[in-house]
C-alpha positions as CSV (number, residue, x, y, z in Angstrom):
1,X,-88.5,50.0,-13.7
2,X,-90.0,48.3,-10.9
3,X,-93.2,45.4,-11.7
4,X,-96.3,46.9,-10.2
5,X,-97.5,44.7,-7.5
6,X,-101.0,43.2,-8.3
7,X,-104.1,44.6,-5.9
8,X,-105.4,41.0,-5.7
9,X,-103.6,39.1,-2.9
10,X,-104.8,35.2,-2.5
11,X,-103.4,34.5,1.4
12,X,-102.9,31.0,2.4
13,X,-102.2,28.5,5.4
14,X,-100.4,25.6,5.8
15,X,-98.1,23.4,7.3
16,X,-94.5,23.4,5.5
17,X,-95.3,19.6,5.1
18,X,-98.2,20.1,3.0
19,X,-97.2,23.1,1.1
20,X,-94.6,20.6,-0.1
21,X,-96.6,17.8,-1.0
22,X,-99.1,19.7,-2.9
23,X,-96.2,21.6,-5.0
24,X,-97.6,24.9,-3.8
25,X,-94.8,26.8,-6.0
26,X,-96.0,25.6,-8.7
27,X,-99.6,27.0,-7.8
28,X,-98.0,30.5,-7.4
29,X,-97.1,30.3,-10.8
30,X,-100.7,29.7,-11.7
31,X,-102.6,32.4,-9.7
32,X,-100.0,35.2,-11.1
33,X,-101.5,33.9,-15.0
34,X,-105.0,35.6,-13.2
35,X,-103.6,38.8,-11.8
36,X,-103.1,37.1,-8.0
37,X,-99.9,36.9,-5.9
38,X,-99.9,33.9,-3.5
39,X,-98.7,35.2,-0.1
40,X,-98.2,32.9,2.7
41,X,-99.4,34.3,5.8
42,X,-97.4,34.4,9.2
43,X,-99.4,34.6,11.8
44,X,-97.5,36.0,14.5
45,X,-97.6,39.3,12.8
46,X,-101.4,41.0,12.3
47,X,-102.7,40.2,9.2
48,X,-104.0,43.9,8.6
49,X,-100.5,44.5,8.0
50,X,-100.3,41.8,5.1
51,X,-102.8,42.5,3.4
52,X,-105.7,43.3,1.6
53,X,-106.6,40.0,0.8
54,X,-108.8,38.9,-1.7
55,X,-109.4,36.0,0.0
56,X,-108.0,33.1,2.3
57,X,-107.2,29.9,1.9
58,X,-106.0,27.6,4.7
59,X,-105.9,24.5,6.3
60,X,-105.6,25.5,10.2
61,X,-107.1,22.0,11.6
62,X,-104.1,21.3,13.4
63,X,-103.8,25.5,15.1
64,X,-107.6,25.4,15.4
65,X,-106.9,21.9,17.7
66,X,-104.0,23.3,19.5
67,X,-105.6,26.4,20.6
68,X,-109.3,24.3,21.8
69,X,-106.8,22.7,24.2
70,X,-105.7,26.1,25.5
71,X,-101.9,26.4,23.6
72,X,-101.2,30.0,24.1
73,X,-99.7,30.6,20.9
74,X,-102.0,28.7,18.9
75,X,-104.8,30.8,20.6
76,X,-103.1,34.0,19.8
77,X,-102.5,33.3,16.1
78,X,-106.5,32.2,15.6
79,X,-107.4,35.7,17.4
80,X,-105.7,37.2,15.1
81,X,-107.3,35.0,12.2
82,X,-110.1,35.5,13.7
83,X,-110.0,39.3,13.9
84,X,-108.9,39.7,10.8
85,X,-112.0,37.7,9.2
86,X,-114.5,40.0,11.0
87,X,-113.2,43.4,10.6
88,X,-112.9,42.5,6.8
89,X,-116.4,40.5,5.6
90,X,-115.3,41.2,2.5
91,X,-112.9,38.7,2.0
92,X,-113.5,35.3,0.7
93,X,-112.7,32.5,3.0
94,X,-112.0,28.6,1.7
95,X,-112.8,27.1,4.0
96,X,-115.2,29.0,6.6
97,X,-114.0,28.9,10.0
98,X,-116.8,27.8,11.7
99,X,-117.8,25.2,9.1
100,X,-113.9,23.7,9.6
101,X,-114.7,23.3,13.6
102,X,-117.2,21.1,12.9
103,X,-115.6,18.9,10.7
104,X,-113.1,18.2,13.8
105,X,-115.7,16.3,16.1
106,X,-116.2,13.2,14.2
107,X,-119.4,12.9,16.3
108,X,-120.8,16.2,15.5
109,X,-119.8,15.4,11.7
110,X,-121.2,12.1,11.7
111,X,-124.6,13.8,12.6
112,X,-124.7,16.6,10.3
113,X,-124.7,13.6,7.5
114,X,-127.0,11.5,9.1
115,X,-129.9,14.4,9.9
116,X,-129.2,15.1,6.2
117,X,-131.5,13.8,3.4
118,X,-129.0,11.6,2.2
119,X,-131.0,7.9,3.4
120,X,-133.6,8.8,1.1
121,X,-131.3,8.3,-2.1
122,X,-129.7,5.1,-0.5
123,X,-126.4,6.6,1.6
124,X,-126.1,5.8,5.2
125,X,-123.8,6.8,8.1
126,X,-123.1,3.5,9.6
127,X,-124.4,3.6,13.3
128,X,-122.7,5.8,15.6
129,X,-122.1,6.9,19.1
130,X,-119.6,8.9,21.3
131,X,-118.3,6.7,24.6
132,X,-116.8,8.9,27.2
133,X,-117.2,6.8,30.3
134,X,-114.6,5.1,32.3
135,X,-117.8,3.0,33.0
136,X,-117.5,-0.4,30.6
137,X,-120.7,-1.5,31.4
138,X,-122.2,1.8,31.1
139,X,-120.0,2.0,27.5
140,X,-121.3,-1.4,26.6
141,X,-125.3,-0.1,27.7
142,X,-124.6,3.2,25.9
143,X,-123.3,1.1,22.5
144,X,-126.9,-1.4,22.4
145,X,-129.2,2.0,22.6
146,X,-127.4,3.5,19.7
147,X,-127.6,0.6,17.7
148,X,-123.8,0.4,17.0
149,X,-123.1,-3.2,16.6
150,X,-120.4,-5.8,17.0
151,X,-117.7,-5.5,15.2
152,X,-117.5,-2.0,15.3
153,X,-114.4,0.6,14.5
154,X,-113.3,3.0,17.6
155,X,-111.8,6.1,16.5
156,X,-110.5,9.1,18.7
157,X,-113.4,12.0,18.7
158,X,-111.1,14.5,17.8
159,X,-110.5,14.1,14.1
160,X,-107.5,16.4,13.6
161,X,-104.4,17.9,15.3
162,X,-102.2,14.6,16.5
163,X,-101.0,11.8,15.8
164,X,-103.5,10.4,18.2
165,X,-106.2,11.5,15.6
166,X,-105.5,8.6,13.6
167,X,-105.2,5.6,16.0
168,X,-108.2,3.7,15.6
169,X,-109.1,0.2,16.7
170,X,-111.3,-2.8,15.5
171,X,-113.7,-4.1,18.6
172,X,-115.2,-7.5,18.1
173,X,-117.0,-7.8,21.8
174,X,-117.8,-6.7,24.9
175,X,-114.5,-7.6,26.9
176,X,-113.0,-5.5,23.7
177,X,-114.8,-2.4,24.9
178,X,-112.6,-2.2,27.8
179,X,-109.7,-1.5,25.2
180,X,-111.4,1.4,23.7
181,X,-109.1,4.8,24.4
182,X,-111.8,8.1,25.8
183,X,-112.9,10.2,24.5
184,X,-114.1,7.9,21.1
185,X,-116.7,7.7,18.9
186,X,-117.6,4.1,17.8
187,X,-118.8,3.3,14.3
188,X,-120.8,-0.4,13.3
189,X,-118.6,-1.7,11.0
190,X,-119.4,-2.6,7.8
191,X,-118.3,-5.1,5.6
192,X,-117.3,-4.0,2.2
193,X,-114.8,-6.2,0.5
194,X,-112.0,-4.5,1.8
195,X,-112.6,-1.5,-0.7
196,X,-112.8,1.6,-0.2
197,X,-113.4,5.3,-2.3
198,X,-112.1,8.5,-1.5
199,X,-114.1,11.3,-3.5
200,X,-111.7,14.6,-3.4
201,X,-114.1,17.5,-3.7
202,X,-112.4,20.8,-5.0
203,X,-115.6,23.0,-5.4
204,X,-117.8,22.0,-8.4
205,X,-115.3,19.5,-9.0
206,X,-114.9,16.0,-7.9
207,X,-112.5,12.7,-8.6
208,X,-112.6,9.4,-7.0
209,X,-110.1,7.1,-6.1
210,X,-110.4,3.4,-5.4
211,X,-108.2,2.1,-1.8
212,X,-108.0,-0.8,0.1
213,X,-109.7,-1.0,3.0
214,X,-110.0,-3.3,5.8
215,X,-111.6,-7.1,5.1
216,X,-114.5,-8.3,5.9
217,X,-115.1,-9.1,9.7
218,X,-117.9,-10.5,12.0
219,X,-118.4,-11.0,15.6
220,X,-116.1,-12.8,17.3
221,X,-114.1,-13.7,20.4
222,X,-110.5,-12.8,18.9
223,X,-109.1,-9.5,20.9
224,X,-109.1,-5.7,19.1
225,X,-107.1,-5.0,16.3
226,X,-105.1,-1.8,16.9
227,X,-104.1,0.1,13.7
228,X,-102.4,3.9,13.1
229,X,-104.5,4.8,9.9
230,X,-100.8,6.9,8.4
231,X,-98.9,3.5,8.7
232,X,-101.4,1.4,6.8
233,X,-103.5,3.5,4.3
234,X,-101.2,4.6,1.4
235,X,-101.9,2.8,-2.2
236,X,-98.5,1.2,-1.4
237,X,-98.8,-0.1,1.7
238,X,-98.8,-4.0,2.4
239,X,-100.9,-5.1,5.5
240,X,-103.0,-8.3,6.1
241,X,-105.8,-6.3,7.7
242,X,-106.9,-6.1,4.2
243,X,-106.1,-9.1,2.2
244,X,-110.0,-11.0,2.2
245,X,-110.3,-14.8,3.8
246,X,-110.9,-17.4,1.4
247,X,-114.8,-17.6,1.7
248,X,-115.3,-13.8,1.2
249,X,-112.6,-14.1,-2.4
250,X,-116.4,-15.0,-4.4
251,X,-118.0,-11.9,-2.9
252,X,-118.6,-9.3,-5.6
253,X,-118.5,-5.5,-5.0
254,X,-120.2,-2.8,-7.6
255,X,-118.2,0.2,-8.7
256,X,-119.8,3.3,-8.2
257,X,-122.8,4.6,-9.5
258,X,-121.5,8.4,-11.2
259,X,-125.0,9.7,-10.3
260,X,-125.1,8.2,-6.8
261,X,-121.4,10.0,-6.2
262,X,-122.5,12.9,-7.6
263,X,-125.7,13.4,-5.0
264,X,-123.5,13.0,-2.1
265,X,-121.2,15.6,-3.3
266,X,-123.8,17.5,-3.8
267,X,-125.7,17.1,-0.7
268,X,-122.4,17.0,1.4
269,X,-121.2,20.6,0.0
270,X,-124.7,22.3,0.6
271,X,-125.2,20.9,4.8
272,X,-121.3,21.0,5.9
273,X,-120.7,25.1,3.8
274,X,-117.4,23.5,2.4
275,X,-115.6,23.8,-0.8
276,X,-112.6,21.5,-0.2
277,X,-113.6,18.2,1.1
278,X,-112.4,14.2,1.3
279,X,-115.4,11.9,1.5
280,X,-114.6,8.3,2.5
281,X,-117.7,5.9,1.1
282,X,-118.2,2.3,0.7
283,X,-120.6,-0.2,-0.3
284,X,-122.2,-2.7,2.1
285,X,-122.1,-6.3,0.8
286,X,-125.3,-7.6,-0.1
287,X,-127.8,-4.6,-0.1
288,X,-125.3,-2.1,-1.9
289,X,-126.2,0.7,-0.1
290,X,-123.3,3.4,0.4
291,X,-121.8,4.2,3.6
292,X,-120.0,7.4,4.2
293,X,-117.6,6.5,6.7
294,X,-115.3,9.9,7.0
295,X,-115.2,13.1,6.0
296,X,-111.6,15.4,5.7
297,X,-111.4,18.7,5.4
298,X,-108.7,20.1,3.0
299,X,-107.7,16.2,2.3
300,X,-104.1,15.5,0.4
301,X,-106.2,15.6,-3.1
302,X,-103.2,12.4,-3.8
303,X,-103.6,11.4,-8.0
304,X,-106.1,14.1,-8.6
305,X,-105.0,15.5,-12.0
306,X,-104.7,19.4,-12.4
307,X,-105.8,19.7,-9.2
308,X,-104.4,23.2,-9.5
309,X,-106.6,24.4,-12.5
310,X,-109.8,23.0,-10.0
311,X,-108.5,25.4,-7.0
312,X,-108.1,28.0,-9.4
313,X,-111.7,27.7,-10.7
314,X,-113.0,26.8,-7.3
315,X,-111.6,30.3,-6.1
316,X,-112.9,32.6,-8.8
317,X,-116.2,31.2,-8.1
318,X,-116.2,31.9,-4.6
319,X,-115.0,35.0,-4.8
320,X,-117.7,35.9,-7.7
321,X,-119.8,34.6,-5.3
322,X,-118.7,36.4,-1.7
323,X,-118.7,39.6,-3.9
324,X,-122.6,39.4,-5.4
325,X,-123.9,38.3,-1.8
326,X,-122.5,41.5,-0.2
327,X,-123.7,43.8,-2.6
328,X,-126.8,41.9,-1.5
329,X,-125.8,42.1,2.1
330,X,-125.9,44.5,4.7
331,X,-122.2,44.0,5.4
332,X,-122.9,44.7,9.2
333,X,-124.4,41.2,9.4
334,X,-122.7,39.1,6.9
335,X,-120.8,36.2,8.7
336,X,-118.5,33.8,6.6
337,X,-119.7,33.4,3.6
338,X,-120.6,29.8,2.4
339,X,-119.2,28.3,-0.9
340,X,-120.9,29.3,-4.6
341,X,-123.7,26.4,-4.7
342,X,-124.9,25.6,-8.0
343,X,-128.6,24.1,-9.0
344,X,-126.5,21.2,-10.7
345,X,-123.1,19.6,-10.8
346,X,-121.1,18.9,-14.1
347,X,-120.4,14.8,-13.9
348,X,-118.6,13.2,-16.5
349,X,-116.4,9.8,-16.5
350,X,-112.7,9.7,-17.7
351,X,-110.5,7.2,-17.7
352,X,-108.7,5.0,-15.3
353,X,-106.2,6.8,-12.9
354,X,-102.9,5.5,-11.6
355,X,-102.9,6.1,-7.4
356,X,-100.3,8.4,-6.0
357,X,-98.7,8.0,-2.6
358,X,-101.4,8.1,-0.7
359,X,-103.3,10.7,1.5
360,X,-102.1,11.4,5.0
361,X,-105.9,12.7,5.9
362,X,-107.2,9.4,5.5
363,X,-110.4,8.5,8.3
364,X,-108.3,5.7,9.8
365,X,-110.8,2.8,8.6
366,X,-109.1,2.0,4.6
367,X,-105.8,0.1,5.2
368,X,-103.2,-0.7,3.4
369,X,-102.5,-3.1,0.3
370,X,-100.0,-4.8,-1.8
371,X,-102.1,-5.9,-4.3
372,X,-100.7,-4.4,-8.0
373,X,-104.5,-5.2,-9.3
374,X,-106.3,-2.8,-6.3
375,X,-103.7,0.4,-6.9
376,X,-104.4,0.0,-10.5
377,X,-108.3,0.5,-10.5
378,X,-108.4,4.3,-9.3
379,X,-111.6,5.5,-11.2
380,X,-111.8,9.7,-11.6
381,X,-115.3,11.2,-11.9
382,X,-114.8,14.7,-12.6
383,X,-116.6,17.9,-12.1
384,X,-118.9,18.4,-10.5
385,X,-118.7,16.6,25.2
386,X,-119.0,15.2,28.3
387,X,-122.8,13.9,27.6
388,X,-123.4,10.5,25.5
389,X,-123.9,11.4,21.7
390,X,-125.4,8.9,19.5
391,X,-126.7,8.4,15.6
392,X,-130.2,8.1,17.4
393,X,-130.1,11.1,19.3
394,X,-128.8,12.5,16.2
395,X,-132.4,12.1,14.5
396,X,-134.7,13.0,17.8
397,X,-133.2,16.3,16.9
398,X,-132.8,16.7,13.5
399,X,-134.7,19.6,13.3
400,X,-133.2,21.6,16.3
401,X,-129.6,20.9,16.7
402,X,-126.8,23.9,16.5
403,X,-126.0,22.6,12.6
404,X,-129.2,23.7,11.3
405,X,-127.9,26.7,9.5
406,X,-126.2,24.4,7.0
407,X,-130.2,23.1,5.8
């Protein structure tokens, strides 16, 4: 007698790397407990004929990249993504397509967190602008309007999809601006004790992870500092980028305030319409205000335990969710549907978790260290362009930029 085959299909993306990492058998096993079979999707054939889905899960950054720069075959398997999205609104999609595109300019990322309501409860975007001249002096003009300051950290504007992504550089002048790689968007640094926390968002759900970071640094005359963010950010990785000088070892840094971590969760699921997020934050010496300083979609979710059982809940309630708003819907006019929002998000604080091996999604600023004392102090909260851009022009147009459907 042959097993009936479920009528719930959960189809999912990713690279073969990833799929891996994350164990993704292993999660197979858990969506068949709930009636779901886990089908990988292959995009060269039409989806219509893999399916019905119940809903999607991906992580495309890296196709979604390929095919903005015009790859034909990475064009052809997003059309037929694509396609298959909008003849089918009733399928549940983690995360929305266009919400994901977004999430790939830093710049245009960057300025959905500032224009959000976030500075009122004491988080900050550090000072930002995108630099696409070949002009320095027009760069270095373009850097003083924006207010980005000396030192400042110069990452590519393209957050996903190469290697390149991840290169990043440490500018401490105006001769250094001449070493910045175009397109870039620069970022004031700011110094934090060379700590840094990643909050892994899974829905509802959150944990937070303590990583090195880079040390503290000023203005100066010394030339950029070049780093590649994969080589230096893993909990096990030894660099002197982020080992503190002597007259910054007094320097004190706060851990996180629970409620503070759970308003930017909050606040950062309801503007940017995702469910599966890695926030990078820090806290400034001296005033202790929190800087957000990345944000990844569909991060490596490295020492977050049962991260399965949170996907698993995370995907019920969007698919609870997708189903009550098109029975609210006229379908004809339903685009993708944004994650299950809730008036309130569960917090609670557990104990102190061991790092993993690191998170290949990192932003490019938190660098690497060999100190047994950093790796051991992961704290878990649970549960819950062509024209100059800058963080200024950002808030002239707060109320009218193309983001204002995530409000």
């Amino acid at each position: 007698m042959t097993e009936k085959k479920s009528s719930k299909l959960i189809g999912y993306w990713m690279s073969e790397k990833k799929s891996q990492k994350l164990n993704w058998t292993e999660f197979g096993n858990i969506c068949r407990k709930y009636g779901f079979d886990l089908v990988k999707l292959d995009l060269s054939r039409p989806l219509e004929e893999q399916g019905p889905f119940t809903i999607i899960v991906h992580k495309l950054t890296d196709i979604i990249v390929l095919a903005i720069k015009g790859d034909a075959k990475a064009c052809a398997m997003m059309c037929n993504v694509e396609s298959y999205i909008k003849d089918h609104p009733e399928v549940s999609i983690i995360d929305p397509l266009d919400n994901v595109h977004k999430l790939l300019d830093r710049y245009q990322a960057y300025s959905i967190i500032h224009n959000s309501d976030l500075e009122e409860a004491g988080v900050f975007t550090p000072s930002f602008v995108e630099l696409t001249s070949s002009d320095y002096k027009e760069n270095c003009e373009t850097l003083r309007l924006a207010g980005v300051d000396f030192p400042f950290v110069c990452k590519p504007s393209v957050s996903h999809g190469s290697s390149s992504a991840h290169e990043m550089a440490v500018i401490f002048n105006e001769n250094g601006v001449k070493d910045c790689h175009l397109p870039c968007v620069a970022q004031s640094f700011i110094n934090h004790n060379a700590l840094l926390y990643k909050i892994y968002m899974v829905g509802d759900e959150y944990f937070v992870v303590e990583r090195p970071s880079l040390k503290n640094f000023y203005p100066s005359d010394r030339e950029a500092i070049f780093f590649h963010s994969h080589d230096v950010s893993k909990a096990d990785s030894t660099s002197s980028l982020s080992i503190l000088d002597p007259s910054d070892m007094t320097l004190s840094t706060p851990r996180p305030d629970p409620a503070k971590v759970q308003r930017i969760v909050y606040t950062l699921r309801k503007v940017l319409g995702m469910s599966l997020l890695g926030i990078d934050i820090i806290i400034e010496n001296g005033s202790g205000r929190y800087g957000i300083i990345d944000i990844n979609e569909y991060p490596g979710y490295d020492g977050y335990p049962d991260f399965f059982d949170s996907l698993m809940k995370c995907i019920l309630e969007t698919i609870n969710h997708h189903s009550y708003t098109a029975r609210k819907t006229d379908l004809s006019s339903t685009e993708f549907c944004l994650p299950l929002m809730k008036p309130t998000i569960k917090s609670k604080i557990s104990d102190i978790m061991s790092p993993g091996n690191g998170d290949q999604d990192d932003s490019g600023f938190d660098t690497g260290d060999s100190s047994d004392e950093k790796k051991k102090r992961d704290l878990s909260v649970g549960s819950l362009t062509a024209s100059k851009r800058s963080s200024t022009a950002a808030s002239e147009c707060r109320n009218s930029h193309e983001t204002s459907k995530f409000t």
